[in-house]
PDB file of N, CA, C and O in Angstrom:
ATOM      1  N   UNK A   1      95.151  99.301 101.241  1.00  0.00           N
ATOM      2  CA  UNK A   1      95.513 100.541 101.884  1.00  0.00           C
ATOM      3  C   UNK A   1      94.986 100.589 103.319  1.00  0.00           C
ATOM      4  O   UNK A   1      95.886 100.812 104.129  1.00  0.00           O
ATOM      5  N   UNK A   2      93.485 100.405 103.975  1.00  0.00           N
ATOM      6  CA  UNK A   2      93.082 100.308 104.817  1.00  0.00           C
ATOM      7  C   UNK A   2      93.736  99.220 106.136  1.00  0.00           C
ATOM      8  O   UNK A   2      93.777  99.378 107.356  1.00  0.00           O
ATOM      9  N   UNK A   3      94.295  97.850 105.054  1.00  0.00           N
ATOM     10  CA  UNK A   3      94.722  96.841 105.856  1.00  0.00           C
ATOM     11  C   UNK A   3      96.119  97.325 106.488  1.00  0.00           C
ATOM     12  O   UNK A   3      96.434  97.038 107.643  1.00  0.00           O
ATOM     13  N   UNK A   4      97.044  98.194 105.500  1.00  0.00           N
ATOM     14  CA  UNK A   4      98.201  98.869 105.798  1.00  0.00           C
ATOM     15  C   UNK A   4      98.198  99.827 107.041  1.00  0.00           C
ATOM     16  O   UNK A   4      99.067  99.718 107.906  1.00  0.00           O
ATOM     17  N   UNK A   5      97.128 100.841 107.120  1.00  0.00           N
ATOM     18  CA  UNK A   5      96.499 101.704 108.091  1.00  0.00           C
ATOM     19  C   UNK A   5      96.378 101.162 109.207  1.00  0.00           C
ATOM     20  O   UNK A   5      97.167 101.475 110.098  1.00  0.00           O
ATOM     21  N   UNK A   6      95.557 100.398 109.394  1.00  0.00           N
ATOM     22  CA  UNK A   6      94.811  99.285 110.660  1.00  0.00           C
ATOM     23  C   UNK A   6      96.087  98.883 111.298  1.00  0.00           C
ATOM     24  O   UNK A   6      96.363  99.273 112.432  1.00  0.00           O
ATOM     25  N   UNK A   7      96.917  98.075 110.574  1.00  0.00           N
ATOM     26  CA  UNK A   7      98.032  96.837 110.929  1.00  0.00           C
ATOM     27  C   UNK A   7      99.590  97.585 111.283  1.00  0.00           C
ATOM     28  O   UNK A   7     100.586  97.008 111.719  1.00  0.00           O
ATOM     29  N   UNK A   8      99.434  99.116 110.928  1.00  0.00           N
ATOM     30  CA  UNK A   8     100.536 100.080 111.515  1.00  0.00           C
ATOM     31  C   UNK A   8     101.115  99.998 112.725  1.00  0.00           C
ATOM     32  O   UNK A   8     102.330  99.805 112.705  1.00  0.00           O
ATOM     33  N   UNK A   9     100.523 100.101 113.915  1.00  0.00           N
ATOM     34  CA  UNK A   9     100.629  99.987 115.186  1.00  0.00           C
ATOM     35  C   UNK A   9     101.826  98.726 115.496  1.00  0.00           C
ATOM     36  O   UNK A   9     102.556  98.780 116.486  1.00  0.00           O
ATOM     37  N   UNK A  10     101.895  97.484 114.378  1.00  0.00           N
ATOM     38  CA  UNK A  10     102.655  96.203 114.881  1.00  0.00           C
ATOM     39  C   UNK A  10     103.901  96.337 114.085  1.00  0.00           C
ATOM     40  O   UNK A  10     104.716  95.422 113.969  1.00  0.00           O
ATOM     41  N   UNK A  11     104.057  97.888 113.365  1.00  0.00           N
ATOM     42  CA  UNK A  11     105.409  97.667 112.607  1.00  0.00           C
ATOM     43  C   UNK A  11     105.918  98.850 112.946  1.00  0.00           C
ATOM     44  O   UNK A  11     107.116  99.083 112.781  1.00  0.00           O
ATOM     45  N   UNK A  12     105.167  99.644 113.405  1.00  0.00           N
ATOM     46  CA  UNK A  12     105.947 101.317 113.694  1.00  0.00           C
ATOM     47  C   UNK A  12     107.068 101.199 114.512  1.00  0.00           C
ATOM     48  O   UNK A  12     107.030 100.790 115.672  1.00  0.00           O
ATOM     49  N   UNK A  13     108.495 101.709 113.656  1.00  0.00           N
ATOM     50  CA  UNK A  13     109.573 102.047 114.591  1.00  0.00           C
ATOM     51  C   UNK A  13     109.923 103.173 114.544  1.00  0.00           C
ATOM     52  O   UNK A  13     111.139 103.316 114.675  1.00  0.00           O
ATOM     53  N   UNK A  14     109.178 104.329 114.366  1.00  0.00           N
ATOM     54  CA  UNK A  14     109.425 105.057 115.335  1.00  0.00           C
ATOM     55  C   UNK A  14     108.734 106.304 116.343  1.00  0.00           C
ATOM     56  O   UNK A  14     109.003 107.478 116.596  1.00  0.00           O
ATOM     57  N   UNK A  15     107.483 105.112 116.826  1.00  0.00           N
ATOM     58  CA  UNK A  15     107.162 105.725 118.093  1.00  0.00           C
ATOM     59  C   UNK A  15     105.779 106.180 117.986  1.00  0.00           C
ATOM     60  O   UNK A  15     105.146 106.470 119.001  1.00  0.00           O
ATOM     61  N   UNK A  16     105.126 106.282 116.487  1.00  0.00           N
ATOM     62  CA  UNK A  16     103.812 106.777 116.541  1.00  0.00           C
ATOM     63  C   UNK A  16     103.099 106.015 115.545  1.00  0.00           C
ATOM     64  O   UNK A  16     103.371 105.666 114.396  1.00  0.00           O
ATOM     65  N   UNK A  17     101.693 105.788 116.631  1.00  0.00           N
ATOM     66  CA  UNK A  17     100.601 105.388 116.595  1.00  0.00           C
ATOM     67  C   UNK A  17      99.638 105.480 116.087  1.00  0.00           C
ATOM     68  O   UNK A  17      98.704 105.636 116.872  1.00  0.00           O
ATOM     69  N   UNK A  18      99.299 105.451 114.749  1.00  0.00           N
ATOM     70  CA  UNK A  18      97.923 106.191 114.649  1.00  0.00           C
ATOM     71  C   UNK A  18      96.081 105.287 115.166  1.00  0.00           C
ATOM     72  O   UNK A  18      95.850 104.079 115.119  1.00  0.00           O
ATOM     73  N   UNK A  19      95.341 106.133 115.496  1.00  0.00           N
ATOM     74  CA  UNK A  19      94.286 105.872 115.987  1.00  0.00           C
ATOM     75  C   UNK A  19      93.324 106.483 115.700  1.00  0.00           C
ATOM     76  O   UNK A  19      93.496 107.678 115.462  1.00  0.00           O
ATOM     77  N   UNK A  20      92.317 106.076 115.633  1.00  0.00           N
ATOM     78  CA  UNK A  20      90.787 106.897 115.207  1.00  0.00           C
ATOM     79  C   UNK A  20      89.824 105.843 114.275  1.00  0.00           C
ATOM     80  O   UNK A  20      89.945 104.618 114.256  1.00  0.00           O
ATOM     81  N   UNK A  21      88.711 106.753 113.410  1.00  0.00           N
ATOM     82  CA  UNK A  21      87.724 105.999 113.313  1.00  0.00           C
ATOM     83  C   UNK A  21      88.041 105.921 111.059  1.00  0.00           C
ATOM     84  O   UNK A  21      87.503 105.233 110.192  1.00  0.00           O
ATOM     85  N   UNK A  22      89.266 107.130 110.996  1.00  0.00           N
ATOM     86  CA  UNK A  22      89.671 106.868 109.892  1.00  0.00           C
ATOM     87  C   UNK A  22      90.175 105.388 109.461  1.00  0.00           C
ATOM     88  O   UNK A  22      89.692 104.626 108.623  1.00  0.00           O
ATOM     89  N   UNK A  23      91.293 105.230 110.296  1.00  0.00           N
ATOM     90  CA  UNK A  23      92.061 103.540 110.663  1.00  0.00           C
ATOM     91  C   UNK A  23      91.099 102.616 110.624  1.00  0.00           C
ATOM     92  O   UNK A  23      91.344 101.802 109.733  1.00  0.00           O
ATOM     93  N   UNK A  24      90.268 102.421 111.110  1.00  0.00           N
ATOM     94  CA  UNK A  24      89.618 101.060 111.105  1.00  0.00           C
ATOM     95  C   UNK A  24      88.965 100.703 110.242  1.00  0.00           C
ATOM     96  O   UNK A  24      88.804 101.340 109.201  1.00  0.00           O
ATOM     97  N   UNK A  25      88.408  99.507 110.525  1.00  0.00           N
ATOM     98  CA  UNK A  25      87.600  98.934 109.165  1.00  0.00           C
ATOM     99  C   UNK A  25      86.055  99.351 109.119  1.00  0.00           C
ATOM    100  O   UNK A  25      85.318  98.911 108.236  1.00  0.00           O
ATOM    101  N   UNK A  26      85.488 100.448 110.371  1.00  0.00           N
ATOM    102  CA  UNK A  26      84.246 100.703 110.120  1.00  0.00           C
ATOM    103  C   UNK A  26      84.622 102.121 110.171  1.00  0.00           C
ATOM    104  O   UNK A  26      84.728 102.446 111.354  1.00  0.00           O
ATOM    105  N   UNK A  27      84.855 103.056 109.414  1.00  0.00           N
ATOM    106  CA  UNK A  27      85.066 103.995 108.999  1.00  0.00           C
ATOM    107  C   UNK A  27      84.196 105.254 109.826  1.00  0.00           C
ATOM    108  O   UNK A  27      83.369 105.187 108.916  1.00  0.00           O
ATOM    109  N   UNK A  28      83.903 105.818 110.294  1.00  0.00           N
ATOM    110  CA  UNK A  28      82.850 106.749 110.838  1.00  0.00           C
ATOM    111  C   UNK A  28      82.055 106.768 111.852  1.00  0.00           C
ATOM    112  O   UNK A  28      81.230 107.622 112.178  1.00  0.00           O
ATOM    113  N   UNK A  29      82.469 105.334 112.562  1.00  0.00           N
ATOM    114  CA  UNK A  29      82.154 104.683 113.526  1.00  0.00           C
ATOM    115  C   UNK A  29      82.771 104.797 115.225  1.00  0.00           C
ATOM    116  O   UNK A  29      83.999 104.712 115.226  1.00  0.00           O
ATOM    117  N   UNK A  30      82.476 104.881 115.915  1.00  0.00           N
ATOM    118  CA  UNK A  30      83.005 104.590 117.028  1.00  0.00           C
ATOM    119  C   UNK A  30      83.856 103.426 117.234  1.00  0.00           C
ATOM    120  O   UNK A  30      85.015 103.376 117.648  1.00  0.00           O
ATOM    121  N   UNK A  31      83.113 102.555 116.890  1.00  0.00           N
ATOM    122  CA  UNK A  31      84.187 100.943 117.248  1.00  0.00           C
ATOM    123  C   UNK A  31      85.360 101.194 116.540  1.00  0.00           C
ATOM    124  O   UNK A  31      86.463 100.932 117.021  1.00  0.00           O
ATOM    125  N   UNK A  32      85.250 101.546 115.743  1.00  0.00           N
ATOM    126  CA  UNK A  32      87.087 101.584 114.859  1.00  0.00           C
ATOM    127  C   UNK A  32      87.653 102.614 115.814  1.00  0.00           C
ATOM    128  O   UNK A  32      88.863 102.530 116.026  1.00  0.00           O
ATOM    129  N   UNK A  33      87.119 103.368 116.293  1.00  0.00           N
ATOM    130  CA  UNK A  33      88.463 104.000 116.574  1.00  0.00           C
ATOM    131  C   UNK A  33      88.691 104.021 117.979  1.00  0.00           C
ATOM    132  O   UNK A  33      89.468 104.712 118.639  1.00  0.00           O
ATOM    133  N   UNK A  34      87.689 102.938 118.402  1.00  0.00           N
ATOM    134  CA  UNK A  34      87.709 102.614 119.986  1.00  0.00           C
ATOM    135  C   UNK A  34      89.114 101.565 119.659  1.00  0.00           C
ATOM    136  O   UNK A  34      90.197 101.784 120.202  1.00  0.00           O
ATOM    137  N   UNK A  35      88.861 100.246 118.549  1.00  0.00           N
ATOM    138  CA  UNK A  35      89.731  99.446 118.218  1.00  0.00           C
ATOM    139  C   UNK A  35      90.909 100.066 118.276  1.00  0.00           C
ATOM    140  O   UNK A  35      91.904  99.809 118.953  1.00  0.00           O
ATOM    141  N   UNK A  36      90.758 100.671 117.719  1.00  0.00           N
ATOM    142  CA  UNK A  36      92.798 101.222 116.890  1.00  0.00           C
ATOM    143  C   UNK A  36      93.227 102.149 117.977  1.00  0.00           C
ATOM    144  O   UNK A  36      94.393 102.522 118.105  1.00  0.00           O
ATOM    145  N   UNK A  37      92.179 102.531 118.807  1.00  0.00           N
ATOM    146  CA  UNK A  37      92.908 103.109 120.300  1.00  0.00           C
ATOM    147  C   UNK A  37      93.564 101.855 120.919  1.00  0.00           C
ATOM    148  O   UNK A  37      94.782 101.732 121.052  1.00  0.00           O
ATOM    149  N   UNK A  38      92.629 100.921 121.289  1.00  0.00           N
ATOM    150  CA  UNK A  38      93.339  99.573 121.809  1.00  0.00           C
ATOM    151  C   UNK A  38      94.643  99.282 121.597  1.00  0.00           C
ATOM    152  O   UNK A  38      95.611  99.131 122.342  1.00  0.00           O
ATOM    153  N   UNK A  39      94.384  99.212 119.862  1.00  0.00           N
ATOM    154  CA  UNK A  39      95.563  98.490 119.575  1.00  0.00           C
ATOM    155  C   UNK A  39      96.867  99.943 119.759  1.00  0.00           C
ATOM    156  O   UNK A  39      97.891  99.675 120.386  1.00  0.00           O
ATOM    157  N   UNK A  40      96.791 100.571 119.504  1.00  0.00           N
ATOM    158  CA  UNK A  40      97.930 101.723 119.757  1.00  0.00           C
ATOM    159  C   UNK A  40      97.932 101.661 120.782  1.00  0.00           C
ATOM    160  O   UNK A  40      99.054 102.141 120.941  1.00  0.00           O
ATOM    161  N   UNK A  41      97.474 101.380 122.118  1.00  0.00           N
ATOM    162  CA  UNK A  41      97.667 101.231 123.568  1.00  0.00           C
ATOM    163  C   UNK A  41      98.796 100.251 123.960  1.00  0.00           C
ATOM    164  O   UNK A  41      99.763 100.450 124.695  1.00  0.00           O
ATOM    165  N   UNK A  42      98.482  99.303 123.381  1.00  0.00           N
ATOM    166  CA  UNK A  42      99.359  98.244 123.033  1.00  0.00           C
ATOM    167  C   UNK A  42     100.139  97.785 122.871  1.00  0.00           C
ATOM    168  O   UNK A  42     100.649  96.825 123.449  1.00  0.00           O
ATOM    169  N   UNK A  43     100.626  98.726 121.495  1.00  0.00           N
ATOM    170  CA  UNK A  43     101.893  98.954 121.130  1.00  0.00           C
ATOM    171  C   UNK A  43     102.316  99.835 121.675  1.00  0.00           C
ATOM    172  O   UNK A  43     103.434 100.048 121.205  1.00  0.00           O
ATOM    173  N   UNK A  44     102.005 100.761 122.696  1.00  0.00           N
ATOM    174  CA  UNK A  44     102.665 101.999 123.389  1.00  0.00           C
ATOM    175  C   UNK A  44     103.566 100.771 124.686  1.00  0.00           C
ATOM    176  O   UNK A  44     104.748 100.638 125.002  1.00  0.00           O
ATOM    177  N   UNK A  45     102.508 100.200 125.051  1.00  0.00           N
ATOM    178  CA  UNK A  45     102.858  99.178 126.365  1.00  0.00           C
ATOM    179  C   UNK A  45     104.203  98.318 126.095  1.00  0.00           C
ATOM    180  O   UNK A  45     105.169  97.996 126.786  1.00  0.00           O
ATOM    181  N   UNK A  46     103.779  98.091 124.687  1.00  0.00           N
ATOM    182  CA  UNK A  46     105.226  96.789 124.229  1.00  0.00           C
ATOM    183  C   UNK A  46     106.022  97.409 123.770  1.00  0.00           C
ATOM    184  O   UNK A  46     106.989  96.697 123.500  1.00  0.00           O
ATOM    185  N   UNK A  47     106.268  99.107 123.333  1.00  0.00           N
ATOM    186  CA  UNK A  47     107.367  99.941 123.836  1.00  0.00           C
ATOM    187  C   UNK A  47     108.048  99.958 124.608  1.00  0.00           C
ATOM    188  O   UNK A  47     109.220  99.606 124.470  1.00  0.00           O
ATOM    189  N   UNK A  48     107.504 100.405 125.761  1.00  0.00           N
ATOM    190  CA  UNK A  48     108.232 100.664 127.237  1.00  0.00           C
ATOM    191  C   UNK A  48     108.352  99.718 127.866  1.00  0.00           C
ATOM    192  O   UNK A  48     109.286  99.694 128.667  1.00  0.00           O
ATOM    193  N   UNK A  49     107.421  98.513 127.751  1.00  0.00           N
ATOM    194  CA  UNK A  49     107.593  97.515 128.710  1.00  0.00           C
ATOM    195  C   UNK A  49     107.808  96.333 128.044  1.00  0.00           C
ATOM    196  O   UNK A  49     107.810  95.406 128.854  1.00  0.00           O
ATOM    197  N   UNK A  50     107.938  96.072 127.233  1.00  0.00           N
ATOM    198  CA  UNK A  50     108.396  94.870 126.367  1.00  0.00           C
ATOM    199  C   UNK A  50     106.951  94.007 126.263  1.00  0.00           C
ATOM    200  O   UNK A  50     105.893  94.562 126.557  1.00  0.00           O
ATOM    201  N   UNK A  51     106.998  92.537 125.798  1.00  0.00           N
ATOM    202  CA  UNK A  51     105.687  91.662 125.845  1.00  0.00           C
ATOM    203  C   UNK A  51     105.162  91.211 127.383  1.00  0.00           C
ATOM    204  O   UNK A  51     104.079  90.664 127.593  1.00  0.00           O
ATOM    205  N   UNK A  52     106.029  91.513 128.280  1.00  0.00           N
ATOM    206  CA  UNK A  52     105.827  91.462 129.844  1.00  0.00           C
ATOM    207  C   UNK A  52     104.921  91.933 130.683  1.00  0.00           C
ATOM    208  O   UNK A  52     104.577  91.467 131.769  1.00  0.00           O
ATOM    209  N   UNK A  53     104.388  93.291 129.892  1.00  0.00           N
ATOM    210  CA  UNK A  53     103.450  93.659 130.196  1.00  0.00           C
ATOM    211  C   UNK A  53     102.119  93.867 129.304  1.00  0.00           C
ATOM    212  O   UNK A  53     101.363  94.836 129.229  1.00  0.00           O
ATOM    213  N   UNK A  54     102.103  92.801 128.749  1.00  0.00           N
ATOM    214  CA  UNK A  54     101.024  92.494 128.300  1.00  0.00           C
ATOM    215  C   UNK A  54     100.161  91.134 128.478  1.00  0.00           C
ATOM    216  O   UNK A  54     100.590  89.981 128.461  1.00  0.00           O
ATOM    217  N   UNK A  55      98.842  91.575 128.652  1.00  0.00           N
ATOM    218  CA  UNK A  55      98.188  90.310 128.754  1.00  0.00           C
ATOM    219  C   UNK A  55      98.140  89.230 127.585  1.00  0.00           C
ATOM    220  O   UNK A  55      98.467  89.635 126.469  1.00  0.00           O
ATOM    221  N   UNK A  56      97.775  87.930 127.723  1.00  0.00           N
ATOM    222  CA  UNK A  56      97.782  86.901 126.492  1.00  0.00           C
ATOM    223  C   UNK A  56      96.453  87.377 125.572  1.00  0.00           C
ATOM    224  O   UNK A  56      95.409  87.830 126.042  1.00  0.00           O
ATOM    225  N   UNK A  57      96.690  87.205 124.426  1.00  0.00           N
ATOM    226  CA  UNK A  57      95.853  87.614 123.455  1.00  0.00           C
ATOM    227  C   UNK A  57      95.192  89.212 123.282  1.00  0.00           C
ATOM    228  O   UNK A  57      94.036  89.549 123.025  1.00  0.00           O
ATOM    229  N   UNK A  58      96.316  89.966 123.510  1.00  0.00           N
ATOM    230  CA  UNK A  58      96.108  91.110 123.606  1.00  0.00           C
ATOM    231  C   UNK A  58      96.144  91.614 121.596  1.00  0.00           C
ATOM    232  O   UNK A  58      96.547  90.892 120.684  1.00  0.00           O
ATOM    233  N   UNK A  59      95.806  92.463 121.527  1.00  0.00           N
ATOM    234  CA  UNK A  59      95.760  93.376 120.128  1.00  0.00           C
ATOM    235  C   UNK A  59      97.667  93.212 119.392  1.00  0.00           C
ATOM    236  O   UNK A  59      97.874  93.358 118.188  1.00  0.00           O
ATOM    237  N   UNK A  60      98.703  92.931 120.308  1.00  0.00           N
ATOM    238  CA  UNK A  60     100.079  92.341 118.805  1.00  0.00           C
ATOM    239  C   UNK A  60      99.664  91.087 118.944  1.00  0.00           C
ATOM    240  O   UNK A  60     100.751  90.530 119.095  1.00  0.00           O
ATOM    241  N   UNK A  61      98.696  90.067 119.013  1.00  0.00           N
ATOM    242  CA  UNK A  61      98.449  89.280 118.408  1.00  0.00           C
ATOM    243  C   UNK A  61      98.200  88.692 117.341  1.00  0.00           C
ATOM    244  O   UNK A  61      98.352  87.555 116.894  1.00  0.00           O
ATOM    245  N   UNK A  62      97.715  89.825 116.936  1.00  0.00           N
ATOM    246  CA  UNK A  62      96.131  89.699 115.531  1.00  0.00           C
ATOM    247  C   UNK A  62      97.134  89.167 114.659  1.00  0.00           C
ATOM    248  O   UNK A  62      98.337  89.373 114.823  1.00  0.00           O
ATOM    249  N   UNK A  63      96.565  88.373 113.582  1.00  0.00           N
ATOM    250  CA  UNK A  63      97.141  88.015 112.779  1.00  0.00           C
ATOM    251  C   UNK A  63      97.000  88.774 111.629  1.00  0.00           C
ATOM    252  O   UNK A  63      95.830  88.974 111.303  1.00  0.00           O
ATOM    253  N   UNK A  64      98.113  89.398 110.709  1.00  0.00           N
ATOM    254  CA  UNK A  64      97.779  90.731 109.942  1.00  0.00           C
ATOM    255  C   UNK A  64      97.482  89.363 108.109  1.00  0.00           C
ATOM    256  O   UNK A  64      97.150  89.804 107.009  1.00  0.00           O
ATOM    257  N   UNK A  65      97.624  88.549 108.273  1.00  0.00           N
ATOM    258  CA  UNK A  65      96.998  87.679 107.317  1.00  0.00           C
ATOM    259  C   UNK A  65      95.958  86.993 107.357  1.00  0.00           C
ATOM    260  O   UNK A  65      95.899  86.217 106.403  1.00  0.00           O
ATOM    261  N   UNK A  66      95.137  86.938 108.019  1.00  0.00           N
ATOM    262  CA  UNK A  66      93.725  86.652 108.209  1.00  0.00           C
ATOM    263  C   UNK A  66      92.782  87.144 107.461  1.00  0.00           C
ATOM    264  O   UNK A  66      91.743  86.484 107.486  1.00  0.00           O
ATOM    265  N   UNK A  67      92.780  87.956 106.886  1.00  0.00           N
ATOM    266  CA  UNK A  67      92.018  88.718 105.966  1.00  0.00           C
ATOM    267  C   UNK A  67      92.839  89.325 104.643  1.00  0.00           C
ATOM    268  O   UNK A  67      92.908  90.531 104.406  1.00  0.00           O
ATOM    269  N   UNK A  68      93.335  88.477 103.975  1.00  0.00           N
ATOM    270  CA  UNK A  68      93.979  88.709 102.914  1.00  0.00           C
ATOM    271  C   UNK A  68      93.774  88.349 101.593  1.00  0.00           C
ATOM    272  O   UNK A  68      93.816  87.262 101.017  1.00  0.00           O
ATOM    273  N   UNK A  69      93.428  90.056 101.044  1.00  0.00           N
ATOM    274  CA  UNK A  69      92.169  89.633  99.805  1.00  0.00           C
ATOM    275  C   UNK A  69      93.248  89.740  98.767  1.00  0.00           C
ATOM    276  O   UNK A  69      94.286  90.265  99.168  1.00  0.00           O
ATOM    277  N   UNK A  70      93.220  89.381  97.614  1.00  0.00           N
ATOM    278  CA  UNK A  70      94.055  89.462  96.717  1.00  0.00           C
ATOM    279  C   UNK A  70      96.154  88.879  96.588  1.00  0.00           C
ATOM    280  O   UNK A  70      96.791  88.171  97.368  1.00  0.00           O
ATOM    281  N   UNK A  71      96.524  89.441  95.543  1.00  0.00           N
ATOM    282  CA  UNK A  71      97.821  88.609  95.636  1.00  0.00           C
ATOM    283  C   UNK A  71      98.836  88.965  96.483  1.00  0.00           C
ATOM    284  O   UNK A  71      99.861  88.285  96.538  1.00  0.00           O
TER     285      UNK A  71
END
């Protein structure tokens, strides 16, 4: 459920982002929801501006299977 939450930002079509410290993987934390601002930044950018305006190894990078617990 959490991995679904987090990894939203690289499948949303239509238009919204979610962000905060709920989304991330440190729950209550600042860094998560500094992260999932990032990454919703991101995907706001590769909205309007396609992958053109984004730098290399930016946040639609991540690989959403890297951490894949179970079947």
């Amino acid at each position: 459920m959490n991995k679904t939450l987090y990894y939203q930002f690289k499948s949303s079509h239509n238009g919204v982002f979610l962000a905060g410290d709920s989304v991330g993987w440190c729950g209550g934390w600042i860094e998560g929801a500094l992260q999932t601002g990032m990454n919703a930044a991101a995907a706001i950018v590769r909205r309007f501006c396609g992958e053109d305006g984004l730098f290399p190894n930016n946040p639609m990078t991540q690989n959403d299977e890297l951490y894949k617990y179970g079947p």
